[in-house]
Every structure is written in C-alpha cells, then in structure tokens.
PLY file of the C-alpha trace (Angstrom):
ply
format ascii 1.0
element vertex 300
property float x
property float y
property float z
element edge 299
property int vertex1
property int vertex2
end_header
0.00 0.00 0.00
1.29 3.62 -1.21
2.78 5.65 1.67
0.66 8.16 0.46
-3.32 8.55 -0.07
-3.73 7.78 -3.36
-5.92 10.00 -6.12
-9.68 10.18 -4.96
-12.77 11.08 -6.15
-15.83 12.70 -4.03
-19.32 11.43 -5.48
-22.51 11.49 -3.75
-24.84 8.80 -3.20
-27.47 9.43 -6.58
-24.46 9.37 -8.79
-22.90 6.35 -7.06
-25.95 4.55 -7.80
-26.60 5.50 -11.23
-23.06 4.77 -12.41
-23.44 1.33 -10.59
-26.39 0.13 -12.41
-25.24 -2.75 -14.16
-23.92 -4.35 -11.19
-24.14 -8.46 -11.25
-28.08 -8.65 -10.53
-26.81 -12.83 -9.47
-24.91 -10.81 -6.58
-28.31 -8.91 -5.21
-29.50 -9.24 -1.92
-33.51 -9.53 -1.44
-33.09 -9.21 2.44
-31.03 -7.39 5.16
-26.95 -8.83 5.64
-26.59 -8.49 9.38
-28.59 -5.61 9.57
-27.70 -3.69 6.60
-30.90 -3.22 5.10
-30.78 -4.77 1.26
-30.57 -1.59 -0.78
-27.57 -0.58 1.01
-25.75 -3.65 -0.08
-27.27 -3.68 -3.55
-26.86 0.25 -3.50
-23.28 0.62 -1.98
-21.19 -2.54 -0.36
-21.63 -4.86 -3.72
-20.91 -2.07 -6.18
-17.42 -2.00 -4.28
-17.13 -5.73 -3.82
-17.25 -5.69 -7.86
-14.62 -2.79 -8.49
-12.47 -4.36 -6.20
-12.28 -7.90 -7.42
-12.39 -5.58 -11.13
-8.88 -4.81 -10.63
-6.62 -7.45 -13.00
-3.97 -7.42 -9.66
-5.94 -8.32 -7.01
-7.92 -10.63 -9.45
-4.41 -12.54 -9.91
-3.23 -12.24 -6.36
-7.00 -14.28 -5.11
-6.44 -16.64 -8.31
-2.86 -17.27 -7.29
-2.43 -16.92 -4.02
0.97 -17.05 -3.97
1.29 -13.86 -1.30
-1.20 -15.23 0.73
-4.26 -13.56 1.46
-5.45 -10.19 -0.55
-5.74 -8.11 2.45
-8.87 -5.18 2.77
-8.87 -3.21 5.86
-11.88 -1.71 7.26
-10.95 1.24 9.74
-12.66 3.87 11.37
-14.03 5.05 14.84
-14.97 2.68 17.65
-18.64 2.38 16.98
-18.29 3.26 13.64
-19.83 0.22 12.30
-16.41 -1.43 10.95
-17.61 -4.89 12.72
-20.98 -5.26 11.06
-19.66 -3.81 7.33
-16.11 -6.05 7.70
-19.39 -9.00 8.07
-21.46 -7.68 5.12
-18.51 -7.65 2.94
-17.80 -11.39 3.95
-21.13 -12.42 3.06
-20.81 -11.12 -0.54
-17.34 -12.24 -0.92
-18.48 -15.63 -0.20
-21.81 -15.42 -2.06
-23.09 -15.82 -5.74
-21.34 -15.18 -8.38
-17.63 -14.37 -5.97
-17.34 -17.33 -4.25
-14.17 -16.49 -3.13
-13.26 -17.61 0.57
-12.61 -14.57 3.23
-12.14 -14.18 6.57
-12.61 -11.46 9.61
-10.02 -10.57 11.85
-10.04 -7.90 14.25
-6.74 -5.75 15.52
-8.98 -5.61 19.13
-7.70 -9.29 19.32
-4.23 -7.85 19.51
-4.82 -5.21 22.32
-2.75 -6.43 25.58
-4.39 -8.01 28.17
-5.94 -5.83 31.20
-3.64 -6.91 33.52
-0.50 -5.90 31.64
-2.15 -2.47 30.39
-2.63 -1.75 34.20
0.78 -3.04 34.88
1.92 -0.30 32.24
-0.65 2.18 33.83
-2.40 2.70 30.28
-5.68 1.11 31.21
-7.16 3.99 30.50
-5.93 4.33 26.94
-6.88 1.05 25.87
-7.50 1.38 22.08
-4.84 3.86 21.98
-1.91 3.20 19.96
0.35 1.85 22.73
-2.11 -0.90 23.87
-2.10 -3.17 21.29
0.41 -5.79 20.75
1.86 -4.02 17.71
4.58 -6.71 16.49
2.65 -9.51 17.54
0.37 -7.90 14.41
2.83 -7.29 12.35
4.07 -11.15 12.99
0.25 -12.45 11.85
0.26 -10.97 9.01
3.39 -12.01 7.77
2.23 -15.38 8.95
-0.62 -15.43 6.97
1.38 -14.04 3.78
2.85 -16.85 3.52
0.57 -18.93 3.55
0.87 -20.48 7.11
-2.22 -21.10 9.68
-1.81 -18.80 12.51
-3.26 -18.71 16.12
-4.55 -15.34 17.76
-5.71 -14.31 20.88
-9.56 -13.64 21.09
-10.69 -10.19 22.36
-14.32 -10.17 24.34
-16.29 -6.92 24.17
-18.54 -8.52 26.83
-15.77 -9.03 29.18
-13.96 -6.11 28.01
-10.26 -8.39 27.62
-8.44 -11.06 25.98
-9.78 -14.46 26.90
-7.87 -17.54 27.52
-8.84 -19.16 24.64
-7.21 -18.90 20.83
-8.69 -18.74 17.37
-7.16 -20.88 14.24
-6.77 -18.55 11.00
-6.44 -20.40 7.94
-4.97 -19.15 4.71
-7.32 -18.02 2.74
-8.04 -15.31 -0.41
-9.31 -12.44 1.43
-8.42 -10.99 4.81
-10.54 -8.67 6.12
-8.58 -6.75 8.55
-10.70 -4.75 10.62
-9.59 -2.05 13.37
-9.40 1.62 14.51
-5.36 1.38 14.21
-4.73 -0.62 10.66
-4.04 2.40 8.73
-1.87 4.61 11.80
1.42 5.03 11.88
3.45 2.51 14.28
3.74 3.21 18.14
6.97 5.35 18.81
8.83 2.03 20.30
7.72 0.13 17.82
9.18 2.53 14.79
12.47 2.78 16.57
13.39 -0.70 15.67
11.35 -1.85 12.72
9.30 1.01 9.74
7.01 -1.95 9.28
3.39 -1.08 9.64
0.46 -2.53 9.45
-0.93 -0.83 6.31
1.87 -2.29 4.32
-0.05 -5.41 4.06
-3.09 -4.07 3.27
-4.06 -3.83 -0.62
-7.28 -1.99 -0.64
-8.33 0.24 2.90
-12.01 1.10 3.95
-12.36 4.27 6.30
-15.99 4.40 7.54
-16.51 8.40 8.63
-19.16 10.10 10.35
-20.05 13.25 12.08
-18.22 13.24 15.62
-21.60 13.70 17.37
-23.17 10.92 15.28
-20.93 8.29 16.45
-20.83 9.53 20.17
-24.83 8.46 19.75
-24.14 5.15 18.38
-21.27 4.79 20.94
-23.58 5.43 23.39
-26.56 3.51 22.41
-24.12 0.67 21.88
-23.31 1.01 25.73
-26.45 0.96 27.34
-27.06 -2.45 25.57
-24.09 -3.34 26.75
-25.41 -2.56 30.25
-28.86 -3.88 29.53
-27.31 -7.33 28.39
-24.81 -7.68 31.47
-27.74 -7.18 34.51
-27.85 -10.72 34.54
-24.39 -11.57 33.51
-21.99 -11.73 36.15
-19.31 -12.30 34.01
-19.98 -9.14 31.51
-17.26 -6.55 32.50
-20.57 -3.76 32.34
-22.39 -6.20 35.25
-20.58 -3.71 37.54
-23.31 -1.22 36.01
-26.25 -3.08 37.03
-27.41 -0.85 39.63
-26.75 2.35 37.42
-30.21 3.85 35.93
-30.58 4.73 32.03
-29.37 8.24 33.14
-26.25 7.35 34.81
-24.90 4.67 32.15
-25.45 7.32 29.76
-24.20 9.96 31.47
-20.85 7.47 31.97
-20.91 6.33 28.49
-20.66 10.33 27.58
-17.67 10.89 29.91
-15.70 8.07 28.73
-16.19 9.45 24.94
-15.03 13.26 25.74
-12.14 11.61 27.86
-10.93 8.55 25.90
-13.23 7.60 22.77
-12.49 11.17 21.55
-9.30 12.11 21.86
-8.30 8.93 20.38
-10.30 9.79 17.33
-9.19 13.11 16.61
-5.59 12.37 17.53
-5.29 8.62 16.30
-7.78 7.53 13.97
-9.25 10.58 12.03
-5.50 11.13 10.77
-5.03 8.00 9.11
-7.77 8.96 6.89
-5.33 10.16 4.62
-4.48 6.63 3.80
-7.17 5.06 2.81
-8.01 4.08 -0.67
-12.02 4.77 -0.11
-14.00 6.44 2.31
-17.96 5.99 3.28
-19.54 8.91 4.57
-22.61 7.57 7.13
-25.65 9.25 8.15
-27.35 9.13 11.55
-29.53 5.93 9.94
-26.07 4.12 9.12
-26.50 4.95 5.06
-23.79 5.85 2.88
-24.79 9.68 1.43
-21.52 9.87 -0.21
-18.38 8.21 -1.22
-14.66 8.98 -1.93
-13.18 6.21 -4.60
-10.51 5.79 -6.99
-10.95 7.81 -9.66
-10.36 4.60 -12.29
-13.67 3.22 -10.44
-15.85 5.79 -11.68
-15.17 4.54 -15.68
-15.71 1.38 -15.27
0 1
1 2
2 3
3 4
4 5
5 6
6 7
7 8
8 9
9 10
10 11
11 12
12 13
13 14
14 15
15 16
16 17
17 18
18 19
19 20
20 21
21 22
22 23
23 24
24 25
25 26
26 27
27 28
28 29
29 30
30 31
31 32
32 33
33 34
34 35
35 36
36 37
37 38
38 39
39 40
40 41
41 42
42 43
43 44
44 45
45 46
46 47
47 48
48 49
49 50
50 51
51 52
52 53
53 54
54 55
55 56
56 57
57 58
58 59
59 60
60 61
61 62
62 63
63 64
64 65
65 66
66 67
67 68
68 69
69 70
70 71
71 72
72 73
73 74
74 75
75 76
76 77
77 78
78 79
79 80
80 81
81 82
82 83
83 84
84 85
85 86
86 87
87 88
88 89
89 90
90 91
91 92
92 93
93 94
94 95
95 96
96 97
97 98
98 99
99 100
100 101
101 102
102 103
103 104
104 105
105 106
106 107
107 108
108 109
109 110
110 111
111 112
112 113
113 114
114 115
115 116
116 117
117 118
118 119
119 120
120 121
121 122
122 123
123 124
124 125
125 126
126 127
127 128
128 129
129 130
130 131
131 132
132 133
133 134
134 135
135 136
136 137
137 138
138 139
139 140
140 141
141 142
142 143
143 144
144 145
145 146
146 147
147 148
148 149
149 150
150 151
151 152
152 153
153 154
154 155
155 156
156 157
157 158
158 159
159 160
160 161
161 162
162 163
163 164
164 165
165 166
166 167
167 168
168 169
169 170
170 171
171 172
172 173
173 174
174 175
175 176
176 177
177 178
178 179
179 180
180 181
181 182
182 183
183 184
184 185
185 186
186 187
187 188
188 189
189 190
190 191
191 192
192 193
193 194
194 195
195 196
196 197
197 198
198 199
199 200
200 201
201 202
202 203
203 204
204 205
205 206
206 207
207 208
208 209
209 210
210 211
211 212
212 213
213 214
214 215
215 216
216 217
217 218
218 219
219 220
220 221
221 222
222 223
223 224
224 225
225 226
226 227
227 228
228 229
229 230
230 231
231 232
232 233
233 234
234 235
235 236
236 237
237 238
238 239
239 240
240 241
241 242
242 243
243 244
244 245
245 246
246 247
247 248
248 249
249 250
250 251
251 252
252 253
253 254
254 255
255 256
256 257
257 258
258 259
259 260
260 261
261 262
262 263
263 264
264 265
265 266
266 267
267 268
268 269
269 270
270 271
271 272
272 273
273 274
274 275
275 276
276 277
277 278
278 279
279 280
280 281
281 282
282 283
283 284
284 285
285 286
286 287
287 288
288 289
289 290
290 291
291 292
292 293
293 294
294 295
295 296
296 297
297 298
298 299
C-alpha cells in the first residue's frame, strides 16, 4: 500500500448509484446482511465488492495466491460500524457469483491483556496506539502471507479483555482486517526498531466516517445495551453497572467518549484517513450519502 493517499474522487450517493447500475443482478441481496438493510448492499457494499475484485492485480493475487491472502482493511471510529460492514462484505465475498473464501479478523484481538495495560498504567488508553500488541500484528500478518495457519488471541467486548482461549486462521483469499489502528502510523517504540506497519499489508483500505456527534450516539446507544445485556451476567465486565439507571450509564458512556473515545479519534484515527483508498460517509440511519473512490472506479 502507497505511503501516500492515493488520487480520490468525491461522489454522492445518486451518482454512485446511477453509475453502478449494471452491477451483477446474481450478486443482489432480497433481504437485510446483518442488519444492513438490502438496498444498502445492492446500493453501496456490492458495487465496491465488484470494483475491487475488477482490478486485474488483485484478481491474480485471489487466483494465485501465492502472497497469501489479498488483504482489505476496514478502519474507522470505535462504533463506527467497521464490525458489522467487515461482516457484510464477507457475506458477498463468499456469495453468488464471488465465491471467493474470506475471513474477519479484528486488531482488538491484539490489544494487551488488562492486567498488563494496568501493569503499564495505560488502562485507561486502551484502544490507543500503545495498547495493542503491535509486532505480535505485524508477525500475523506475515504469517498469513505466507501462507501459514496462525493462532490469535480472542478479544471479548462482553468481558472487556483477551480471553484464555485462541482462534485458528487459515490461509485463505481475502483478509478482512478490521480495526481503529490498521491504517496509523506505528507506536513510537515500535518505529524505533522496525518502519514496518500494518498498512503495508493491506491492498485496498475502507475508512468508515461520520459526524463526531453521530458516532458519540451510536457509541452510546451501543453502551447501554451493553449494560442492559450484562444485569444478569456476572461475568460481563458492564455487570458492575447493574445498579446504574438509564441516566447514569449514559451519562458514563458520555464521559468516557469526551475523555478517551475522543481524543483517540481526533488524535489517532481521524488522521489515518489520509491513507485510505475509499471512504464511506454515514448518516445518523447508518447509510452511505456519499463516497470517496478511486478515480479509475468511476469509468468502469
């Protein structure tokens, strides 16, 4: 992946859709994809799924395989959405007329465990650059590029840390890398000894964006579920909420996104906009109202 953001072009959602008519009608979805209601998949996500298996090198890196996986990273905000659309892409990867095998991994699988985060006093920062396992990353993917089955750690968002137990990833012909760090520069330590970083194994980047207080809503919203879920959950890191009304998990949820969800954003994760090789602008409702693509897409 280029070093530097690569040549885009800004076109709203109407013209999106009209230049994507002629998309593979075998490929159309008559029903929601984990949520996404159909006519954004049919509208937005397949449209891309085509233009990027369009391009002749990615076609031959899937056909070949010889690098290992074709890697597409999906990056944006916490709350963004990058879960559910990293999903949705899966789907029609997998699906009529593709067919092509993918999987999900997320970089929250890499964050350090609480215990050595606390150790390191940066608790607090978790999602932060410094509290993920940067190298151990770096080592996956190069794992995975060539061509060898790797085990991760597994990351609950229920219990809010890494779990005892470890995932198998298989080669496959897509990676979907998803995470609010894939496209950032490296942690200071970590660029002392090695320039490696993670978006140099990525060969086509999402970056799902959204107004600041849009996402602080879905952040939120997303937290008092949380809360709802753990009452009876003694296990659930948010079962120490249980007592807490509606108006105090909210009010909570709202200090922790001024304090840490925030300043990660603007500081981290907004920056690294300037690598990606698309970007999705969401409304309130989760719908794309405009797009930023490679200029090649829009002739073909």
């Amino acid at each position: 992946m280029s070093e530097t953001r690569k040549l885009l072009s800004p076109i709203d959602r109407d013209s999106w859709v009209r230049d994507s008519s002629q998309v593979n009608s075998i490929a159309r979805r008559t029903e929601p994809v984990f949520g996404i209601p159909e006519i954004e998949i049919n509208e937005i996500y397949l449209p891309i799924c085509e233009r990027i298996l369009s391009w002749s090198e990615i076609r031959n890196n899937i056909e070949n395989g010889a690098n290992g996986p074709f890697v597409i990273g999906v990056t944006g905000s916490v709350a963004v959405g990058k879960t559910t659309v990293a999903k949705a892409l899966k789907e029609i990867f997998e699906g009529a007329p593709f067919v092509v095998e993918t999987e999900i991994v997320s970089t929250d699988n890499f964050l350090f465990p609480n215990e050595t985060l606390d150790e390191n006093r940066i608790l607090h920062r978790k999602g932060f650059p410094e509290s993920f396992d940067y190298s151990s990353i770096i080592n996956f993917l190069k794992a995975l590029g060539g061509n060898h089955s790797v085990k991760i750690p597994i990351y609950s968002h229920e219990t809010y840390d890494i779990i005892e137990s470890t995932r198998d990833i298989h080669p496959v012909k897509i990676l979907i890398l998803e995470g609010v760090n894939i496209l950032q520069n490296a942690p200071r330590l970590i660029n002392e000894s090695n320039s490696e970083t993670i978006r140099d194994f990525i060969g086509f980047s999402i970056y799902l964006d959204a107004a600041e207080a849009t996402i602080k809503t879905w952040y939120t919203d997303r937290f008092l579920n949380y809360c709802r879920k753990a009452k009876s959950d003694s296990e659930s890191f948010f079962h120490q909420f249980k007592e807490f009304s509606e108006d105090q998990a909210r009010e909570l949820a709202a200090g922790i996104w001024e304090t840490i969800n925030s300043p990660n954003l603007q500081n981290h994760i907004a920056p690294s906009i300037s690598f990606a090789d698309s970007v999705l602008l969401k409304e309130m409702d989760h719908s794309i109202s405009q797009l930023q693509v490679p200029s090649e897409w829009l002739s073909i």
